[in-house]
C-alpha positions as CSV (number, residue, x, y, z in Angstrom):
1,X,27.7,-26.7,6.3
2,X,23.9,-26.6,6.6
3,X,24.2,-24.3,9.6
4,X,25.8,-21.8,6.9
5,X,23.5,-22.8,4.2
6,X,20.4,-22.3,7.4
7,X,22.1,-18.8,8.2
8,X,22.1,-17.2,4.4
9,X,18.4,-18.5,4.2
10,X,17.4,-16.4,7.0
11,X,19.5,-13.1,6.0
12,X,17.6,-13.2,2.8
13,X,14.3,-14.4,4.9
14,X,14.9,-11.0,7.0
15,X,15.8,-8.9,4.0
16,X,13.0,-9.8,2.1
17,X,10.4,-9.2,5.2
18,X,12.0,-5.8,5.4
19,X,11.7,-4.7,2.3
20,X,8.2,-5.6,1.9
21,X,7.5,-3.7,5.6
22,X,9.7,-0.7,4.5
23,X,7.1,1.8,4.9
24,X,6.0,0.6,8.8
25,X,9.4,0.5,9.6
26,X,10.2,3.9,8.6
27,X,7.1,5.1,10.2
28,X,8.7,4.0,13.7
29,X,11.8,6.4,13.2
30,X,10.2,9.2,11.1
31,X,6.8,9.7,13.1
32,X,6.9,12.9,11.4
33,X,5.7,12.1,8.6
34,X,2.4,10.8,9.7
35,X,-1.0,12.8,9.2
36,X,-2.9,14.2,11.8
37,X,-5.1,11.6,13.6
38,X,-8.2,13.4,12.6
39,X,-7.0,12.7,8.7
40,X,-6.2,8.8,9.9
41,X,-9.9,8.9,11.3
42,X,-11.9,9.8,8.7
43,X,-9.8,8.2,5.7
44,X,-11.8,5.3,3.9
45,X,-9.2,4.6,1.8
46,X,-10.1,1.5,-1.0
47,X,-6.7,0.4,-3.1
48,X,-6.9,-1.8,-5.8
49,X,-3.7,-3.6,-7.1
50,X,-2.1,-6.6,-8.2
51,X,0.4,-8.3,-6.6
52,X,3.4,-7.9,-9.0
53,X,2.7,-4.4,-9.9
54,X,5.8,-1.6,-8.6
55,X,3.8,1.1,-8.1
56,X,0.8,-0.7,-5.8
57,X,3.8,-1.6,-3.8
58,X,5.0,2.1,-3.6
59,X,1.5,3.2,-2.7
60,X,1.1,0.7,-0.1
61,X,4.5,1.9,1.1
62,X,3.4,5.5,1.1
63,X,0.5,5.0,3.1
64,X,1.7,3.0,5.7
65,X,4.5,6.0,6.0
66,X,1.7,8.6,6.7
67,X,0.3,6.0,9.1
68,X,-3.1,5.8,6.7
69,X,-5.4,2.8,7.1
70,X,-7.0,1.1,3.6
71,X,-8.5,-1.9,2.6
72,X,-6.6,-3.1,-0.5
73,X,-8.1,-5.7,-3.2
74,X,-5.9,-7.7,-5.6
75,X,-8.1,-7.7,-8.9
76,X,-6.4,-10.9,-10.1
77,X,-7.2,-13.4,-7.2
78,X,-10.8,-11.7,-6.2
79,X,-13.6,-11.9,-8.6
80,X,-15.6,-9.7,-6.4
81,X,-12.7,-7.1,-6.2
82,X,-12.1,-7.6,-9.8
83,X,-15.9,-6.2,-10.7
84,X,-15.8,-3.3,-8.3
85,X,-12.6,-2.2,-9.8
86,X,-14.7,-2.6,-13.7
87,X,-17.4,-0.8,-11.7
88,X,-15.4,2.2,-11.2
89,X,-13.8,2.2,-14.9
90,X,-10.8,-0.1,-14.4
91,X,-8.0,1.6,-16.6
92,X,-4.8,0.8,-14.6
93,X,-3.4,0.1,-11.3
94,X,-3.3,1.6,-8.3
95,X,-6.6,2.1,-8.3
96,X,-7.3,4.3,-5.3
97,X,-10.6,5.0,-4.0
98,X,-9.9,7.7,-1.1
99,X,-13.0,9.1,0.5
100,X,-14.7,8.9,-3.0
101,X,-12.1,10.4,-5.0
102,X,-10.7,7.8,-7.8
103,X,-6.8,8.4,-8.2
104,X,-5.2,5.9,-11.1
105,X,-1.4,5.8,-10.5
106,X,0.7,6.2,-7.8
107,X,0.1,9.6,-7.0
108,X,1.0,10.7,-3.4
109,X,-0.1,14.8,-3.7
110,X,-3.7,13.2,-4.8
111,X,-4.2,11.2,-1.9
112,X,-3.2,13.9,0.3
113,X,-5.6,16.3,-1.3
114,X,-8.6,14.0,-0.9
115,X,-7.8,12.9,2.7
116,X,-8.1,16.8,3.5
């Protein structure tokens, strides 16, 4: 009985690490997809979110797709984070900061256009 109860915990253990790797995963079978490494290079890419917010998780997912490095900040458990988000207006999550441009929203044609 426990070695049934031990084997559903780790199904759901995997599934739940998968989910939340999606977008490296995918990366490894659609290499495609990735910008150019000269893009990758010169990215400085700054993405504030929240932990429980849907679209910060689809950003994240999006960027690890095109293989795109960033620093991301959650405004609710860093103070410091929190005031550099106020800094830059605030307004909503994602907040993307890529190479200077501010994109609100989960927008993937925006952070395209200011990687380029």
């Amino acid at each position: 009985m426990l070695g049934g109860v031990l084997k559903k915990f780790l199904l759901i253990l995997l599934v739940v690490v998968v989910y939340q790797n999606w977008g490296k995963i995918e990366r490894v079978f659609h290499p495609s997809q990735v910008v150019s490494e000269q893009t990758q290079a010169k990215a400085n890419v700054v993405l504030y979110t929240t932990e429980w917010c849907g679209y910060c998780k689809l950003t994240r997912r999006f960027l690890d797709q095109k293989g795109i490095a960033y620093k991301e900040f959650d405004i609710e458990k860093d103070t410091q984070a929190r005031k550099a988000y106020e800094a830059l207006g605030g307004r909503g999550i994602p907040l993307i900061d890529v190479n200077g441009t501010l994109i609100r929203g989960y927008d993937p044609d925006k952070v395209l256009a200011a990687l380029k």
